[in-house]
N, C-alpha and C positions, 0 to 999 in steps of 0.2 A: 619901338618894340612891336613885332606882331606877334599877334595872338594866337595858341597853336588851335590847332586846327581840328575837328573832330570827325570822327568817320561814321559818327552816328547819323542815321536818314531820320526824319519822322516819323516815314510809314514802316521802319523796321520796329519789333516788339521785343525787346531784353525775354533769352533764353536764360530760364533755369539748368542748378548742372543736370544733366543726363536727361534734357529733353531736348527735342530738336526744336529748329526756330518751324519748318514747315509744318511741324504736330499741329493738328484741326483740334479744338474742344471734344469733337465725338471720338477719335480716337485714343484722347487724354482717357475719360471716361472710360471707355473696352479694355483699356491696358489698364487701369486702375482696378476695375471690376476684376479682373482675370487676375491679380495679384492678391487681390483679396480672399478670393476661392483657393486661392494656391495656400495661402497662410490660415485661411479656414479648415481645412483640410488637414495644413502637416499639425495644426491644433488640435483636431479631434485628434488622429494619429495617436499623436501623445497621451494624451489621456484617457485614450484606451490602452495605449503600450504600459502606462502608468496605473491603472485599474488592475492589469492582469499581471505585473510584476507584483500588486499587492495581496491579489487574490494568493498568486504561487506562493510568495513568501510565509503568507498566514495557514497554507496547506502546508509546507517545511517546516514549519516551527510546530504545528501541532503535532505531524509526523515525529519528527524529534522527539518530543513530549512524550509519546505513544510507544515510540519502537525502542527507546533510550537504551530501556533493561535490556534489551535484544540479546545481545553479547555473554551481560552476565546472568542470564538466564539459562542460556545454552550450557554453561562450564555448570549452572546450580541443579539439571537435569539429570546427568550423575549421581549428584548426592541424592535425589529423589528414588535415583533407581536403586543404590545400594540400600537404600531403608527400608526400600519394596523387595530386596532377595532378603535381607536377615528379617523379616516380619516372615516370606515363606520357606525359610531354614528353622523357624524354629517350629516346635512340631505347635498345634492348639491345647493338646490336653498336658500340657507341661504340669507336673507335679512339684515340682522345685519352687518355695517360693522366691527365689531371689531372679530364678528366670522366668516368673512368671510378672516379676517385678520389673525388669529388664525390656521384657516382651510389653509390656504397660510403655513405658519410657518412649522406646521404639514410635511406638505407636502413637504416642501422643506427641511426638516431633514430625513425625511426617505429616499429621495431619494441619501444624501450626504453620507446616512449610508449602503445604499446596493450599492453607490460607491466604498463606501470603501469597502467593503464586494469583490467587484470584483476584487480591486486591490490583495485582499489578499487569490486568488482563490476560492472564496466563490461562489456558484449559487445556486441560489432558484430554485426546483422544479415545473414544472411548467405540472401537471399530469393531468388536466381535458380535456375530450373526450380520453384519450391514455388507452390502456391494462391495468390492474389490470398488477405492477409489482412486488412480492413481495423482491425484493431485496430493492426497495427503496421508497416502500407503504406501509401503514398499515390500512386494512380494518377495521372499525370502525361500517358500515352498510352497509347491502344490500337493494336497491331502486327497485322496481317492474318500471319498466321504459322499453315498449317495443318495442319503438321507438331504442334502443342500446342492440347493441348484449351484452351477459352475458359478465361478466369481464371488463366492461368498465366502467371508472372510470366517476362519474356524478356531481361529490360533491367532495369539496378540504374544508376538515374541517381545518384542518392546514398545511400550507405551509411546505413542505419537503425542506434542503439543502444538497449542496453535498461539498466539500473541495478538489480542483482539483479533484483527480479520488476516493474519497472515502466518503459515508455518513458519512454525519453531524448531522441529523437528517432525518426521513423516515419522509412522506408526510401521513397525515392522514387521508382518504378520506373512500366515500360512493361508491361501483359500485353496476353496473346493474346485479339484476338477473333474469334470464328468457329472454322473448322479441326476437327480430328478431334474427336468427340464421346465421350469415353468414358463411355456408357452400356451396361450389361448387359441386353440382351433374355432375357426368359424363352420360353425355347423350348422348354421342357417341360409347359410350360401347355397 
């Protein structure tokens, strides 16, 4: 029987998978090194990508939180408004006491409801004498009024609200146009 035979040399070195047999120790090393920076890297990556999906989420859910009522606030704005016409439809020196009873009623539901309104970051705008602002006004008419400088608001046709930091509804009003100017001349020039 002969013995088989082997194609192994001495001076060859057994290669691992996916290394060559000529790879030098130095460039084992450079290519080890650079794979590590690579995975150090797509690491941090991550967990910055992972930071800042927890930051957004925890901004989304307190938003949520915040703006929820949004919605049913809008459709509850109505009912704030018609409480504000029959409070100024009925006259003040009402003699009647059942409408002067009524007039009480009135009054003491609207106030319970822009209570609530506060508890649930709700505020009514509140624009008359202030600038023309059009982020959270909406002109409706201009009043010849020269008693106020242009842009100023004279007339609140409907109450504007705002929902902590964001409109609810813009304020509907009438400003000044034309009328006193207030502008500072330099007269030291």
């Amino acid at each position: 029987m002969t013995e088989p035979q082997h194609e192994y040399q001495e001076d060859e070195t057994p290669t691992r998978p996916g290394e060559t047999a000529d790879a030098t120790p130095a460039t084992e090393g450079g290519e080890a090194d650079g794979q590590l920076a690579a995975l150090k890297d797509q690491l941090l990556r991550a967990l910055a990508d992972s930071e800042n999906l927890r930051r957004r989420t925890r901004k989304e859910v307190e938003d949520a939180g915040k703006y929820a009522v949004g919605n049913f606030a809008k459709e509850m704005l109505t009912v704030a408004d018609n409480f504000q016409r029959a409070l100024e439809s009925i006259p003040a020196d009402v003699a009647d006491a059942n409408l002067r009873n009524l007039l009480t009623g009135i009054e003491a539901t609207q106030r319970q409801m822009l209570a609530a309104f506060e508890r649930f970051g709700i505020k009514k705008l509140s624009p008359l004498g202030q600038t023309f602002d059009p982020n959270l006004h909406r002109v409706m008419m201009e009043v010849n009024d020269p008693s106020q400088p242009p842009g100023t608001v004279t007339q609140v046709l409907q109450d504007g609200y705002v929902i902590h930091d964001r409109l609810l509804r813009e304020a509907l009003v009438a400003v000044a146009k034309g009328g006193a100017m207030l502008q500072k001349v330099d007269t030291q020039a």
